[in-house]
C-alpha positions as a Markdown table, in Angstrom:
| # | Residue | x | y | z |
|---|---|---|---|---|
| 1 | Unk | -58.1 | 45.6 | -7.1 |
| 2 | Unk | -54.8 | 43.3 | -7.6 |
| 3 | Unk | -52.4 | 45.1 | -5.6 |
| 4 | Unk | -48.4 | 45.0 | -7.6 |
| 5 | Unk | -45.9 | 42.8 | -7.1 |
| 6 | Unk | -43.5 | 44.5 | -6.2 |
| 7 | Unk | -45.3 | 46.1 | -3.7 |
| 8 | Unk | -46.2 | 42.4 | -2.1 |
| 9 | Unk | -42.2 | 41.5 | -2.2 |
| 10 | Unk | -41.2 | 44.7 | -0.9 |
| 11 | Unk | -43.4 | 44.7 | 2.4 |
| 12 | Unk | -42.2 | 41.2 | 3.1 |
| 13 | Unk | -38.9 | 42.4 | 2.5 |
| 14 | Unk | -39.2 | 44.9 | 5.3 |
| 15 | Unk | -41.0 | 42.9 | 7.4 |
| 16 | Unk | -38.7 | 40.2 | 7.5 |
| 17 | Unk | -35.5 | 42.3 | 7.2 |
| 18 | Unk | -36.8 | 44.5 | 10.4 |
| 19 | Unk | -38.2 | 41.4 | 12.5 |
| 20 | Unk | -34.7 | 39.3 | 11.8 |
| 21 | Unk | -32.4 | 42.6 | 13.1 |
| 22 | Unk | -34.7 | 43.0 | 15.9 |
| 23 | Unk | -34.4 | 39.2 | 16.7 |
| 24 | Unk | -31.1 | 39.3 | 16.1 |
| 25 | Unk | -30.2 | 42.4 | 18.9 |
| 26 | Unk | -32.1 | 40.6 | 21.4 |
| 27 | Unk | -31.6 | 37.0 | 21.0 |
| 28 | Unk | -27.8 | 37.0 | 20.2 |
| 29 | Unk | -27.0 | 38.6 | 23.7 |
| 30 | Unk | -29.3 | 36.6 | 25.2 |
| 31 | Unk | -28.6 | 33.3 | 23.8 |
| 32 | Unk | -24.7 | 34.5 | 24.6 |
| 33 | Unk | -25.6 | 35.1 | 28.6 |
| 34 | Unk | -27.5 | 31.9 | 28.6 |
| 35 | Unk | -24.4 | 29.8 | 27.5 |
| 36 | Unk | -22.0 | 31.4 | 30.1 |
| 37 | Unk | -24.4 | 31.0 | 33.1 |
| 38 | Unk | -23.8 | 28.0 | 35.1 |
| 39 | Unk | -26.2 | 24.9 | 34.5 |
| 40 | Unk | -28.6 | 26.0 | 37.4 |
| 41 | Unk | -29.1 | 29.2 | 36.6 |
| 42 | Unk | -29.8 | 28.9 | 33.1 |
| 43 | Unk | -32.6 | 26.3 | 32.9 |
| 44 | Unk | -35.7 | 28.1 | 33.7 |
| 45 | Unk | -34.6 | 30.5 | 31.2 |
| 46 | Unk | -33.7 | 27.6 | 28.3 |
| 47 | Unk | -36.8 | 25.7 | 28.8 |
| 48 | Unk | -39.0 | 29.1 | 27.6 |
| 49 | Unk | -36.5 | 29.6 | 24.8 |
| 50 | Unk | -36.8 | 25.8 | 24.0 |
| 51 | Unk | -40.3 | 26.1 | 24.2 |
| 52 | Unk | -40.6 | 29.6 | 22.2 |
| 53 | Unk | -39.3 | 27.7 | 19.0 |
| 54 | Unk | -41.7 | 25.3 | 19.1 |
| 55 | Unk | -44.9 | 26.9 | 19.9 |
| 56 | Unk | -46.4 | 27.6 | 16.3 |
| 57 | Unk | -46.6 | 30.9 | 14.8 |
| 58 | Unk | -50.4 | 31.2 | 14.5 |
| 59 | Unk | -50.6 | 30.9 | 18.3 |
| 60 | Unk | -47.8 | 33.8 | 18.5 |
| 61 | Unk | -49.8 | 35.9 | 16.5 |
| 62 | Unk | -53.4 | 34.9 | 18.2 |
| 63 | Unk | -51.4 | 36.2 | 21.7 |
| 64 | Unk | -50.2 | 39.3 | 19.9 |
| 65 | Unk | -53.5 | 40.3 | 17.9 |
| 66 | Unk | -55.0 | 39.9 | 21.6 |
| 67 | Unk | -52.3 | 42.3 | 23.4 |
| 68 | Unk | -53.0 | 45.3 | 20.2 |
| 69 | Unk | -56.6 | 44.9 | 20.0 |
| 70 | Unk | -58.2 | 47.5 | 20.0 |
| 71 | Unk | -59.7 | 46.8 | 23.6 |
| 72 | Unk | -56.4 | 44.8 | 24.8 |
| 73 | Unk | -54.0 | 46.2 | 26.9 |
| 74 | Unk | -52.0 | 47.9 | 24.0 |
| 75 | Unk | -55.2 | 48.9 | 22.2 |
| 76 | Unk | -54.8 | 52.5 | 22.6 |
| 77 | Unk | -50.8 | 52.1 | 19.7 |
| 78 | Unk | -53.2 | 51.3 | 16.6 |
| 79 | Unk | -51.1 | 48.6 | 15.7 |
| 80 | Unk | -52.8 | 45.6 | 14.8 |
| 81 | Unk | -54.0 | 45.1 | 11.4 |
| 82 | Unk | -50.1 | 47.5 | 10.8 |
| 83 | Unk | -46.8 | 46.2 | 9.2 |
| 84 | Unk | -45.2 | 47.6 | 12.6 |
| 85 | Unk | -47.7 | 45.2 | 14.4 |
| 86 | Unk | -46.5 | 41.8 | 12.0 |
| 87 | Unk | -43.1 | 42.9 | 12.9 |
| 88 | Unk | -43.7 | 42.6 | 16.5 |
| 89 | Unk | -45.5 | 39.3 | 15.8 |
| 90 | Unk | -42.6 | 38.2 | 13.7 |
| 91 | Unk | -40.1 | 39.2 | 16.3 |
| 92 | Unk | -41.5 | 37.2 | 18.8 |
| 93 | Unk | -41.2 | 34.1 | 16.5 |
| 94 | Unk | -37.3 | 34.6 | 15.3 |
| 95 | Unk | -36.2 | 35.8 | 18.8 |
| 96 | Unk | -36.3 | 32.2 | 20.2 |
| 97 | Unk | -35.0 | 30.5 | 17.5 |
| 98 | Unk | -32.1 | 32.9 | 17.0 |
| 99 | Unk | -31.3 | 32.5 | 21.1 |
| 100 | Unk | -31.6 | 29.2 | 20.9 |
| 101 | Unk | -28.6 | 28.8 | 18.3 |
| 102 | Unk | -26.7 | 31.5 | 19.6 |
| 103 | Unk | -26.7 | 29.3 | 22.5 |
| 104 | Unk | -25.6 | 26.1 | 21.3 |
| 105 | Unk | -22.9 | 28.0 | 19.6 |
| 106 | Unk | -21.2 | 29.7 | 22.3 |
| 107 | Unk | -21.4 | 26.5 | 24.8 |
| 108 | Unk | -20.0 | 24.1 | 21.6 |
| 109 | Unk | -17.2 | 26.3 | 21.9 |
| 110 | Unk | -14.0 | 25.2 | 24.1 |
| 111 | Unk | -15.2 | 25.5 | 27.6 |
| 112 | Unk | -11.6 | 26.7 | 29.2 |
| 113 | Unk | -11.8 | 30.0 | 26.1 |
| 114 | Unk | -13.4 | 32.2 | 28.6 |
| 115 | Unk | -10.8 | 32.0 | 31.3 |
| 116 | Unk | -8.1 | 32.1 | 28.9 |
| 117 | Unk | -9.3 | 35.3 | 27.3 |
| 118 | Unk | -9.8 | 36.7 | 31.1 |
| 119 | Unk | -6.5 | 35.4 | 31.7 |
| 120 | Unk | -5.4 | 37.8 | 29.1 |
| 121 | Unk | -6.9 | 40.6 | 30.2 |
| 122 | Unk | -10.2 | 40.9 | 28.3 |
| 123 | Unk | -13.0 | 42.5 | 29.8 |
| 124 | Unk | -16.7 | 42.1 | 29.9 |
| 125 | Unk | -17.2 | 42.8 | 26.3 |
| 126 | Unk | -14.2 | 42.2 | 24.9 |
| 127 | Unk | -14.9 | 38.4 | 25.9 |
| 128 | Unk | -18.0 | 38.7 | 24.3 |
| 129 | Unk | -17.0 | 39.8 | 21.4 |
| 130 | Unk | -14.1 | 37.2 | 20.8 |
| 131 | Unk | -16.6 | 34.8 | 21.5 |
| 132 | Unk | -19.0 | 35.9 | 18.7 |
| 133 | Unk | -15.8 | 35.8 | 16.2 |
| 134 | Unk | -15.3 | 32.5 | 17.6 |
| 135 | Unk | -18.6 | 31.4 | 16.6 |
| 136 | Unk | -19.5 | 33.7 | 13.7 |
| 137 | Unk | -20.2 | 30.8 | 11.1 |
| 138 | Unk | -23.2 | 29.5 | 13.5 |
| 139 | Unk | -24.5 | 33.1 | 14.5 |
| 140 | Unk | -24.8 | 33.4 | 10.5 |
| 141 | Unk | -26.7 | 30.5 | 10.3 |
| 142 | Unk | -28.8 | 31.3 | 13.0 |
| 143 | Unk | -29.8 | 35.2 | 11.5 |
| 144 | Unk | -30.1 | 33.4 | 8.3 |
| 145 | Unk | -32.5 | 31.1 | 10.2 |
| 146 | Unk | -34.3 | 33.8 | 11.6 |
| 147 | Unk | -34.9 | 35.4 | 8.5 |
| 148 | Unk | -36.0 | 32.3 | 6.9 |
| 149 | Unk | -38.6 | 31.5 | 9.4 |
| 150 | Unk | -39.9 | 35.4 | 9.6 |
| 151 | Unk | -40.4 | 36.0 | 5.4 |
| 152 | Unk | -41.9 | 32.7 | 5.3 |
| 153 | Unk | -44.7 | 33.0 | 8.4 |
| 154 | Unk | -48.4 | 33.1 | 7.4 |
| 155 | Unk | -50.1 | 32.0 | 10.2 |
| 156 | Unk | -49.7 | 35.2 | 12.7 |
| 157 | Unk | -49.0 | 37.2 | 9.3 |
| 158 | Unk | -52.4 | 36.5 | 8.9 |
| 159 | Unk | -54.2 | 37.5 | 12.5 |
| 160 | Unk | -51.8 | 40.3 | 13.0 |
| 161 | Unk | -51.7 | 41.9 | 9.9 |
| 162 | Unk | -54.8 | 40.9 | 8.0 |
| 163 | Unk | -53.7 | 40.6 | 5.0 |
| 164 | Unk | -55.3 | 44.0 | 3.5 |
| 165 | Unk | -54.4 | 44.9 | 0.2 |
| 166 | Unk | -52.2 | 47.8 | -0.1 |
| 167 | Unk | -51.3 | 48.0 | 3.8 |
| 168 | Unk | -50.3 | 44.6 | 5.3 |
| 169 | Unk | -50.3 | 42.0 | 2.2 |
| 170 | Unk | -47.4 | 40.0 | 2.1 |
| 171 | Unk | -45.9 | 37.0 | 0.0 |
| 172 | Unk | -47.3 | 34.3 | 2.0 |
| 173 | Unk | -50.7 | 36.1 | 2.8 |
| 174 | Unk | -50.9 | 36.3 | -1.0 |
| 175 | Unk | -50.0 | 33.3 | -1.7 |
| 176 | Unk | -53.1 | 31.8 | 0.1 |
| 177 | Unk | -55.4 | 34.1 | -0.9 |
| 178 | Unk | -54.8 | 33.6 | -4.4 |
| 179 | Unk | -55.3 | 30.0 | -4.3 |
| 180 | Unk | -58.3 | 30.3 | -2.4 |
| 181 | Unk | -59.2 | 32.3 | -5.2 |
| 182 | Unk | -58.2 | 29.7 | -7.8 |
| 183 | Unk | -55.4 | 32.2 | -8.8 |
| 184 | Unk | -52.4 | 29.6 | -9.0 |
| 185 | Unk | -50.6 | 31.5 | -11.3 |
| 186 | Unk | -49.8 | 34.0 | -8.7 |
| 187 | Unk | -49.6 | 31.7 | -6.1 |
| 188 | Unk | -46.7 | 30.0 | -7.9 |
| 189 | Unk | -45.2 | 33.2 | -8.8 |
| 190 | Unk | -45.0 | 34.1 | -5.3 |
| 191 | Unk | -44.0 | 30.2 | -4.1 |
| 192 | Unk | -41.0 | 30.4 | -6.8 |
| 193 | Unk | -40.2 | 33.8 | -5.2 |
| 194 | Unk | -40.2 | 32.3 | -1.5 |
| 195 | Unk | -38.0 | 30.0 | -3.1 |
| 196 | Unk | -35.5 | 31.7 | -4.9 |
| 197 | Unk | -35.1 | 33.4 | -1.3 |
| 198 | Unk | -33.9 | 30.2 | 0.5 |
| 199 | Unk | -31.7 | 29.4 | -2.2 |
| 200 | Unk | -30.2 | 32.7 | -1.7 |
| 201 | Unk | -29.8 | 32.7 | 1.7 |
| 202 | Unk | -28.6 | 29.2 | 2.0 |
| 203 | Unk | -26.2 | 29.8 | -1.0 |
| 204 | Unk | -24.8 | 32.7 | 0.6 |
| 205 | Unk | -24.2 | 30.5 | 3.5 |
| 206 | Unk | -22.2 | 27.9 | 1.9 |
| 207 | Unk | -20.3 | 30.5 | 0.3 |
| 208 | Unk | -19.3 | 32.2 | 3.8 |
| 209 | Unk | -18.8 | 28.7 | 4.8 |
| 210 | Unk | -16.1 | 28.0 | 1.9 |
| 211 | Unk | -14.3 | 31.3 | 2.7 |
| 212 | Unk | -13.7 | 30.3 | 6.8 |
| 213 | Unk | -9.8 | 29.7 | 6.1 |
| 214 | Unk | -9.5 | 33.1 | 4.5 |
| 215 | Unk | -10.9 | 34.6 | 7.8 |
| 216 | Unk | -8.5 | 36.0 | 10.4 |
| 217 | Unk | -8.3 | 34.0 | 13.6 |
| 218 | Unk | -6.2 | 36.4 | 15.4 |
C-alpha cells in the first residue's frame, strides 16, 4: 500500500528538523572552542572534523546500522530500522559540517576581539556569546547547511532506517523507490518538493542577509 504524502514530508520534516538542532548544540560549541584554541592544540581535533564532512553518508550510516544492530554493541535500544535511529545517523553527518563552519567563522573574525571583550570584562560565556552575534550571518548559513545536507541524505537514510512504509519512509527513500518502480510521477513530486525546500532555505538566507544593517551591533 502507497503510504500519503504528507505522511512521507512530514517524517522527513522531523527527521531533518531534529538531526539539524542536535547538530547544531554540538557542533556550534565545538566548532566555537576549536577556533579559540591555539594552532597546536586544535589540529588533531580539525583534521576528524575536516575529515567527518567528507566521508559519505552511506558509510556514516553502514557504521551506525552496525553499532544498533541488533547483535552490535547498542543492539539491546531497538533503534535501527527507527526514525530515532536516522536521526542519530543524520546527526552524525550535519555535526561536522556545522563545526566545521562554525569554525571558519569565529577565526575569520578579528583576531584581537577576544582580548578586547576580556579587556572589558566579559566572562567565559559572555565572550562566547558576543562572538556568535559577531558571526551570526555564517552560523545561519551553516544550520541552514546542516539542514540541507540532513533532509536531503539517502544513502544512510536507507541502511539505518529502511525505508519501511509507514515507519521510516522518507522523501529521498521515496524518491528512489518509486523510480525503481517506474513511478516518476511521484518521484518528481517528491524531487520538486526537495526543491522547493532549498529555495526556501536559501531564500530565507538572502533575506537575513539583506536585513544585516538593520541588526543591532551593540
Amino acid at each position: 500500500m502507497v503510504e500519503p504524502l504528507y505522511e512521507v514530508l512530514s517524517r522527513s520534516a522531523v527527521v531533518s528538523l531534529s538531526a539539524t538542532a542536535i547538530a547544531m548544540v554540538i557542533g556550534i560549541p565545538l566548532g566555537t572552542t576549536l577556533a579559540l584554541w591555539r594552532a597546536g592544540r586544535r589540529w588533531l581535533l580539525t583534521a576528524v572534523v575536516n575529515t567527518g564532512m567528507a566521508v559519505p553518508t552511506v558509510v556514516v550510516g553502514l557504521v551506525v546500522a552496525m553499532v544498533l544492530w541488533r547483535s552490535g554493541p547498542l543492539g539491546h535500544l531497538g533503534l535501527i530500522y527507527t526514525v530515532r535511529g536516522m536521526i542519530i545517523a543524520q546527526v552524525l553527518i550535519a555535526t561536522p559540517l556545522i563545526t566545521g563552519i562554525t569554525m571558519a567563522a569565529v577565526r575569520q573574525l578579528p583576531p584581537e576581539l577576544p582580548d578586547q571583550l576580556r579587556a572589558l570584562g566579559a566572562n567565559r560565556g559572555q565572550l562566547v556569546v558576543r562572538l556568535w552575534l559577531e558571526a551570526r550571518l555564517p552560523l545561519l548559513a551553516a544550520a541552514m547547511a546542516g539542514f540541507g545536507h540532513a533532509i536531503s541524505e539517502v544513502g544512510s537514510a536507507s541502511i539505518v532506517g529502511g525505508n519501511i512504509h509507514g515507519h521510516t519512509q522518507v522523501m529521498t527513500t521515496a524518491i528512489v523507490e518509486n523510480v525503481g518502480r517506474g513511478d516518476f510521477d511521484a518521484a518528481i513530486f517528491y524531487g520538486a518538493v526537495l526543491l522547493g525546500l532549498a529555495f526556501a532555505v536559501n531564500a530565507l538566507l538572502v533575506s537575513v542577509q539583506h536585513r544585516r544593517t538593520a541588526w543591532p551591533r551593540d
